[in-house]
C-alpha atoms as one frame of an Amber mdcrd trajectory, in Angstrom:
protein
  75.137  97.640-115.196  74.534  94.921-117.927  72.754  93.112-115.046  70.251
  95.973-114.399  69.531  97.163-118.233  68.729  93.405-119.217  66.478  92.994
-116.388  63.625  92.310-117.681  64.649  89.872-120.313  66.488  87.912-117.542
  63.135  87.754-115.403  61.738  86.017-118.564  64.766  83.328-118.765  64.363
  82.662-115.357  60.227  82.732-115.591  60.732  79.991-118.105  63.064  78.025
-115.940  60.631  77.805-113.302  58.048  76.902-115.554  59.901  74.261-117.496
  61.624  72.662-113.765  58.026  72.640-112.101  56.731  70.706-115.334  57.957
  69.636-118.552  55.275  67.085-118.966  54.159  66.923-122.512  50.031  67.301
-123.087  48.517  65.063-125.598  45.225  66.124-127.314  43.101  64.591-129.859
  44.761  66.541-132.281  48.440  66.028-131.089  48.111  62.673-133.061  48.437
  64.972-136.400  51.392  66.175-135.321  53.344  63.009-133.482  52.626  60.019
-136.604  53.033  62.356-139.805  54.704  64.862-141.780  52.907  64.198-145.239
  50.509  66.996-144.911  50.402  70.620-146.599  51.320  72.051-143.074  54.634
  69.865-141.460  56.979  72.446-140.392  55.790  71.384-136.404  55.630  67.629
-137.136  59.130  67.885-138.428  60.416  69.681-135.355  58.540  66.452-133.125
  60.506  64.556-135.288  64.313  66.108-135.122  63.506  66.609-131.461  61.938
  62.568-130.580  65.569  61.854-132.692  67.896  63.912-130.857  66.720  63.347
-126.861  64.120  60.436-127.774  60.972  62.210-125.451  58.441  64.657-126.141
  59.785  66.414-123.108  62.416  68.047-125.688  59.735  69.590-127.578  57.871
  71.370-124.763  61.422  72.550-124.171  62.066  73.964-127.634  58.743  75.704
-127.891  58.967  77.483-124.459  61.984  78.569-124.965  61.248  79.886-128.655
  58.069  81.733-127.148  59.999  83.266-124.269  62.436  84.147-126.840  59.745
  85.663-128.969  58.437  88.165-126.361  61.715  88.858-125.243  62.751  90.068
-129.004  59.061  91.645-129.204  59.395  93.471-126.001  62.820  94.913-126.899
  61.661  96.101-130.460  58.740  98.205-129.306  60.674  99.774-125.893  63.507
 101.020-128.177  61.577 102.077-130.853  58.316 103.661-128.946  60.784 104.990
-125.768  58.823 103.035-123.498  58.978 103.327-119.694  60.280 100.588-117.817
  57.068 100.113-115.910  54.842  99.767-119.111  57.809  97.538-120.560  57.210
  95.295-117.634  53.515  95.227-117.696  53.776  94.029-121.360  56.022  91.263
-120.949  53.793  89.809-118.074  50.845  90.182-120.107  52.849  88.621-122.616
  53.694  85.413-120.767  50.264  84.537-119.939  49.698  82.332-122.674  52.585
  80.387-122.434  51.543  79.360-118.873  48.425  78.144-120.576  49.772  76.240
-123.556  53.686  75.665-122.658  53.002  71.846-122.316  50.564  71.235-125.173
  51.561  69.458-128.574  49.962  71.237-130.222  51.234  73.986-133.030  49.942
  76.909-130.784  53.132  77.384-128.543  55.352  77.687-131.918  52.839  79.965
-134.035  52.600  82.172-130.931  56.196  82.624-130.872  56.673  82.912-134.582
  53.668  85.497-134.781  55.611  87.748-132.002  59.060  87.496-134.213  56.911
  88.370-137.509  55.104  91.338-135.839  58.755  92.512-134.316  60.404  91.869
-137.649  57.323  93.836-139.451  57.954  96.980-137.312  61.507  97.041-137.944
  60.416  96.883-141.914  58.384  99.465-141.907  60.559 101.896-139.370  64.109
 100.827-141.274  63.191  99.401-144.594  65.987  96.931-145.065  67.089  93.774
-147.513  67.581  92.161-144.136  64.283  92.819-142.808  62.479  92.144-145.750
  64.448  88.471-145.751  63.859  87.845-142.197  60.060  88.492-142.436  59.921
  86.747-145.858  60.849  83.343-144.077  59.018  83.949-140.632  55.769  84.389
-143.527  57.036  81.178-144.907  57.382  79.047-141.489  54.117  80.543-140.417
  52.407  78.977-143.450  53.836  76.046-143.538  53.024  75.805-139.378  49.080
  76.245-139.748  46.700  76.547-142.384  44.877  79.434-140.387  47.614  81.565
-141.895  46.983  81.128-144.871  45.236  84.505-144.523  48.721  86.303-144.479
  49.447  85.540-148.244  46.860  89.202-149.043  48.057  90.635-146.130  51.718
  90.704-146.829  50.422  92.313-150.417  48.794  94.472-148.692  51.627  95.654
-146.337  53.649  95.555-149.437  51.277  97.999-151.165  51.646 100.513-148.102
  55.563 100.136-147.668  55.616 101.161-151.518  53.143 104.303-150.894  55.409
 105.306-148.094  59.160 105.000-149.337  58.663 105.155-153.209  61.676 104.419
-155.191  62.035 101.408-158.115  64.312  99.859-155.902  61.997  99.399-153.389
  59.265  98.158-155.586  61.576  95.711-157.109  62.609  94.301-153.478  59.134
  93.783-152.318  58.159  92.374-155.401  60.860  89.714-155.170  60.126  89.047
-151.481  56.444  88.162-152.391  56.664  86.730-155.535  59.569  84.341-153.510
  56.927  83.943-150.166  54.590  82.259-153.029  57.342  80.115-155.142  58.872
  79.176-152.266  55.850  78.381-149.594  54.592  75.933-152.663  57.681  74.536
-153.821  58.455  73.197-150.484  54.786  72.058-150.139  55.258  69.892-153.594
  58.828  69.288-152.526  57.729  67.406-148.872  54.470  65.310-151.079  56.981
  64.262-153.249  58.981  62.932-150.395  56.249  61.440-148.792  53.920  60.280
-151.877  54.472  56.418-150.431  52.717  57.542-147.071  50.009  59.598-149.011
  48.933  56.601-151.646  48.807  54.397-148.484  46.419  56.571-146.752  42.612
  55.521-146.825  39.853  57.590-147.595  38.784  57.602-144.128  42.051  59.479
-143.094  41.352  62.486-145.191  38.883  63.980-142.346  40.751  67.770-142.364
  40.945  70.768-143.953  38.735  74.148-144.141  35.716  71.676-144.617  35.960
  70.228-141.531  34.022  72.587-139.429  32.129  74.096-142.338  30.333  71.405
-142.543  28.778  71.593-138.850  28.048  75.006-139.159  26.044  74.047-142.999
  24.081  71.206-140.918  23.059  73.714-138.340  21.830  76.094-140.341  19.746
  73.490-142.988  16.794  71.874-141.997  15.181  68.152-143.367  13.687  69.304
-146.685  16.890  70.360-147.956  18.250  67.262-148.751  16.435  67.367-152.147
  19.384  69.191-153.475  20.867  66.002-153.711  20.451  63.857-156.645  22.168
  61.189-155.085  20.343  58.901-152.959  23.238  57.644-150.719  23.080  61.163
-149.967  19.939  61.868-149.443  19.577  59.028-147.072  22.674  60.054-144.635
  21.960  63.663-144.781  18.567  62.612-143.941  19.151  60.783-141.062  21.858
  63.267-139.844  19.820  66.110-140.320  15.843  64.257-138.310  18.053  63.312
-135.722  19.746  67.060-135.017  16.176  68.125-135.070  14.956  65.698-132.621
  17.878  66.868-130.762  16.949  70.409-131.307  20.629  70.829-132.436  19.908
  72.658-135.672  19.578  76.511-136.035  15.915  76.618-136.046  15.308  75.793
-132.324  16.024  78.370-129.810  19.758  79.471-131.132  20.109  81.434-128.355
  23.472  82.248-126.505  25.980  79.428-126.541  23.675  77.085-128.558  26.020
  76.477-131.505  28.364  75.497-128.966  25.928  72.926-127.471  25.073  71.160
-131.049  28.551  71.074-132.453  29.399  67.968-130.860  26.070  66.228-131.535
  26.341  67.381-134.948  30.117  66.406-135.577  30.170  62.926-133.220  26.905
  61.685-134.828  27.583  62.246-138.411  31.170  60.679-138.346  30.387  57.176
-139.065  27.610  57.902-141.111  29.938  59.589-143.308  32.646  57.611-143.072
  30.083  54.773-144.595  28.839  57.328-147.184  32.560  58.174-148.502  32.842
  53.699-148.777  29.952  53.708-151.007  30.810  56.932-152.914  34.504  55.919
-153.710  35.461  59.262-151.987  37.029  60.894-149.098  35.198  62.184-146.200
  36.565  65.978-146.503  35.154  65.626-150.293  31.751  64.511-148.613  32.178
  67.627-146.438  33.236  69.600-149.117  30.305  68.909-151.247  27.436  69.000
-148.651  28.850  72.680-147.445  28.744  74.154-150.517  25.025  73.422-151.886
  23.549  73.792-147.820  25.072  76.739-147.467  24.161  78.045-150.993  20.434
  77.571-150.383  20.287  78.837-146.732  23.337  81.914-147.329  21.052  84.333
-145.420  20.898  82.166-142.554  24.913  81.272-142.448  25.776  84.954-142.783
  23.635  85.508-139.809  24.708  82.462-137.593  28.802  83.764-138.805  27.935
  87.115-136.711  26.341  85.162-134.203  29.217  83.420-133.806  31.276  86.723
-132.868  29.104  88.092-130.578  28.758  85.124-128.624  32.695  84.870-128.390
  34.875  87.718-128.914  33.219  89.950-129.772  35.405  93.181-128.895  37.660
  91.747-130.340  36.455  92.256-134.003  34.963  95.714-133.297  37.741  97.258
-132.228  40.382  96.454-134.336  37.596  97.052-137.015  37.341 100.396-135.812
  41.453 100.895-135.056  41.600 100.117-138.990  39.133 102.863-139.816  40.875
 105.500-138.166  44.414 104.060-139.253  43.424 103.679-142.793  42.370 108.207
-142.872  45.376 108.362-140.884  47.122 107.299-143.461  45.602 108.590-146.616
  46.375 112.304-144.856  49.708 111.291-143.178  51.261 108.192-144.787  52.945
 108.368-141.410  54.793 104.568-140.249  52.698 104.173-137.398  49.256 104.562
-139.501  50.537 101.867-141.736  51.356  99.792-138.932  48.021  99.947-137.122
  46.330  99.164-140.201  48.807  95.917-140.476  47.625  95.111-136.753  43.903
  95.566-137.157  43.609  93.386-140.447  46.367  90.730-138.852  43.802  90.442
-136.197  40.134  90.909-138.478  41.714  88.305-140.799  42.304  85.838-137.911
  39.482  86.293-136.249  37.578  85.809-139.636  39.433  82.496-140.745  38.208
  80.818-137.206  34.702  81.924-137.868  34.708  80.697-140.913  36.151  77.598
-141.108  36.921  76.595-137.293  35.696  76.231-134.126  35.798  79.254-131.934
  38.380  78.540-129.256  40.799  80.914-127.379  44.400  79.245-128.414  43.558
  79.753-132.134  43.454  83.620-131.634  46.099  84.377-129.148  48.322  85.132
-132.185  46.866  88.203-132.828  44.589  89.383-129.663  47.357  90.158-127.063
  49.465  92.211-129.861  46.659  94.103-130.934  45.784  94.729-127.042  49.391
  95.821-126.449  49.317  98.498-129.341  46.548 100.000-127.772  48.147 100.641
-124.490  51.143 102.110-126.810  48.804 104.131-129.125  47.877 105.770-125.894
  50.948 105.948-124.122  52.693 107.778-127.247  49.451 110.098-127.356  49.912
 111.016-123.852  53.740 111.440-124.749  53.094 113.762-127.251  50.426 115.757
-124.997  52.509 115.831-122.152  55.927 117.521-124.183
């Protein structure tokens, strides 16, 4: 009887078995080197996990073992939460936890951080429901760290430090009380304290490895991609907004030989474009930089940094326009419809203040802000949204199964 009621989270054990025994093969990316040779950065909850993992079983095979079990794991508690709560059908339950498993097939083997976020996304969402069903000191605790271990994972959730206010603000509206407001004060004001503490607490540590760094090696951050998309936008004559002539001269010579190229904004920047001049624009202005940042006494994300800013000030109309042209060429529906879920949510619950208003409206900005965060300040690429696309795609098939509950009684 146990056999049959558990049947679905059994599939998914044994799923993962077959995935793991048919390859365990670890996948190394340009970025994986991040990840294996450091854990001085702002973001080294994964790189520590390498680490304990390399120094228990001594491969990288361990790790592609911890994080598909942790995802599996993660839909298997995410899957549970919703069925009991929502009453779902074992046929919709089913079709969830398939749809569910498709990413792991695709990034199982990476080493990247996208296998762990994806799994700790699915046990924040879960752990959010229960919060805002059964308001609990556990709850709030359990989410409070999952918020924590998220930011500390990847700085594209960095987004979730005015979303958790805002889900604060809602849980308050909905179950006043002092108590209450006291609790989620303390859980917030502890996300912050703590989330920094530890971030001072590991450069501390690590403040040998960080002074031996070169300026060379500081090529990261939100700057990173900025920068390509404030090149693509500029043209020549904008490099008198730099004093400097160092600067001048390499933004010069970047910016002639992107429009010989016709890998600036200006020419054509028609469908998939962008896409075409971001490695032109990136590949050829790395060593030019890197000679720049010699000469300056700087690092390169400070080159980056600087350049962004004062291109994008003087051509703002034309970023703000190559930003939305940067969702419609990619995902599109995927920013108008959880813009328009959080509309309808959001009257919902100014008439209501009903649980699953306030969770909707969690859903739809979880996903807005994600989506926003890789427009802005990284490359458009399907592994850095999974986190938030197929939860906000399975509320929608539960939004509508509940409606058709609710018709149907």
């Amino acid at each position: 009887m146990k056999i049959k009621k558990n049947l679905i989270e059994i599939s998914i054990v044994l799923a993962t078995l077959l995935l793991l025994f048919s390859s365990s093969d670890p996948i190394l990316h340009n970025d994986s080197h991040r990840y294996l040779k450091t854990t001085d950065g702002k973001f080294f909850f994964y790189p520590y996990i390498i680490l304990m993992m390399q120094k228990l079983f001594n491969n990288l095979n361990s790790v592609v073992f911890f994080q598909t079990i942790l995802a599996s794991l993660g839909i298997i508690f995410f899957t549970k939460t919703i069925a009991s709560l929502f009453k779902l059908d074992v046929l919709l339950k089913i079709l969830i936890t398939l749809f569910l498993f498709l990413p792991i097939i695709e990034s199982y083997r990476n080493i990247l951080t996208e296998a762990v976020c994806y799994a700790f996304s699915l046990f924040l969402v879960s752990l959010i429901i229960k919060l805002i069903y059964k308001f609990s000191i556990k709850n709030i605790c359990l989410s409070s760290i999952l918020i924590i271990v998220l930011l500390l994972t990847r700085q594209q959730f960095i987004f979730l430090y005015p979303l958790i206010f805002l889900l604060y603000l809602g849980l308050y509206i909905i179950k006043k009380s002092r108590k209450n407001l006291i609790l989620l004060t303390i859980s917030f004001l502890s996300i912050i304290f703590l989330h920094n503490s530890l971030i001072l607490l590991n450069k501390y540590k690590n403040q040998d490895d960080i002074k031996n760094k070169t300026i060379l090696n500081y090529n990261s951050g939100p700057f990173y991609f900025t920068y390509v998309d404030a090149i693509y936008v500029s043209d020549i004559e904008d490099i008198k907004l730099f004093n400097n002539q160092n600067f001048q001269k390499t933004l010069g010579a970047i910016l002639q030989e992107m429009n010989e190229r016709k890998a600036l904004m200006k020419h054509y920047n028609s469908r998939g474009h962008f896409s075409l001049s971001f490695n032109d624009i990136r590949f050829y202005s790395d060593p030019l930089l890197k000679d720049l940042a010699i000469n300056e006494k700087t690092t390169i994300i400070e080159l980056k940094k600087k350049i962004s800013i004062k291109l994008i000030s003087k051509n703002y109309k034309k970023y703000i326009k190559h930003i939305f042209k940067k969702m419609y060429d990619s995902t599109w529906l995927f920013t108008f419809m959880p813009f328009f879920i959080l509309i309808c949510s959001f009257i919902s619950f100014i008439k209501k203040k009903s649980n699953y208003s306030l969770l909707m409206m969690f859903l739809s900005i979880f996903t807005l802000s994600n989506h926003s965060l890789v427009y802005l300040f990284g490359r458009v690429q399907p592994r850095y949204l999974i986190y938030s696309d197929f939860i906000i795609l399975i509320f929608i098939l539960v939004t509508f199964t509940i409606f058709f509950q609710k018709k149907s009684d």
